[in-house]
N, C-alpha and C positions, 0 to 999 in steps of 0.2 A: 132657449138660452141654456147653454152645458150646465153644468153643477161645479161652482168653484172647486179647485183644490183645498187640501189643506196648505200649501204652501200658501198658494194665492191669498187666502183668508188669514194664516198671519204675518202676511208684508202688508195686508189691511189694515190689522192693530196696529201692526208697527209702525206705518205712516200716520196712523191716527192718534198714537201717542204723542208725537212729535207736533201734530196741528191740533192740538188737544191744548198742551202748553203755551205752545204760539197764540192761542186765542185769550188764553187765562191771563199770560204776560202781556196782553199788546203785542205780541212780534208778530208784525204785516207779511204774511204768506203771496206771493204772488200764485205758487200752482202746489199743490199734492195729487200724485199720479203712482196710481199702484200698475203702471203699464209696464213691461221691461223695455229696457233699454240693452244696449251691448253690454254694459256695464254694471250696472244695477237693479234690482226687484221692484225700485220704485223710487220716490223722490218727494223730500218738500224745495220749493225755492221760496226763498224769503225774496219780498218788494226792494231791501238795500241793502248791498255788502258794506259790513263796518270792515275797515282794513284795522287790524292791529300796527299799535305804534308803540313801542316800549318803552319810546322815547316820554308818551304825555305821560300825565298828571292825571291819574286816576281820583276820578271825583265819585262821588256817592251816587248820584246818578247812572255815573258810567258803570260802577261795580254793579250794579243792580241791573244792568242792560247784560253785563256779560255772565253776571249768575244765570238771567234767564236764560239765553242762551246756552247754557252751561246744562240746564235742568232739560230744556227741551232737545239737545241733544242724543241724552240719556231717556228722555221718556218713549224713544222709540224702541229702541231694545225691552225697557222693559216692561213696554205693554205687550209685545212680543212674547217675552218671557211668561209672563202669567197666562198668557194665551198658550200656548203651548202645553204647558203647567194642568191648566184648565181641562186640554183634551186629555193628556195624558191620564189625570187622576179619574176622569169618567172612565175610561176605555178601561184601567186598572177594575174599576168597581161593578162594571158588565160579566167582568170573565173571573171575578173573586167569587169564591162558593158561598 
């Protein structure tokens, strides 16, 4: 088996971040796939689209459905980001005198 990229290894975090929250919130993932596609490095799908209605009546339930979502959106980037973060600062501390 090749030896991952560094790329490859942080669209790993990065999808991991995102199925990381989804598990912590309840939000049902049907797949995460760090394969590419035409379009993307990788993917979560969540098991149900909520459709946005601006029209309902945001209940305390619902807020809390859409924070998660809201946080697991973002936790892909930034486990991505600390990853990155991560290599950079070792690589810096190899080649410092």
């Amino acid at each position: 088996m090749p030896k991952p990229t560094k790329s490859i290894i942080a669209t790993a975090y990065h999808e991991a971040g995102h199925a990381v929250i989804a598990y912590l919130e309840d939000l049902v993932l049907r797949e995460v796939s760090i394969v590419p596609t035409s379009d993307t490095l990788g993917h979560c799908r969540y098991a149900q689209a909520h459709h946005f209605n601006p029209e309902a009546r945001v209940t305390p339930a619902m807020r809390a459905r859409i924070e998660a979502h809201i946080m697991g959106s973002l936790a892909g980037p930034e486990a991505e980001r600390r990853y990155r973060a991560a290599i950079t600062t070792r690589a810096h501390s190899l080649t410092a005198p």
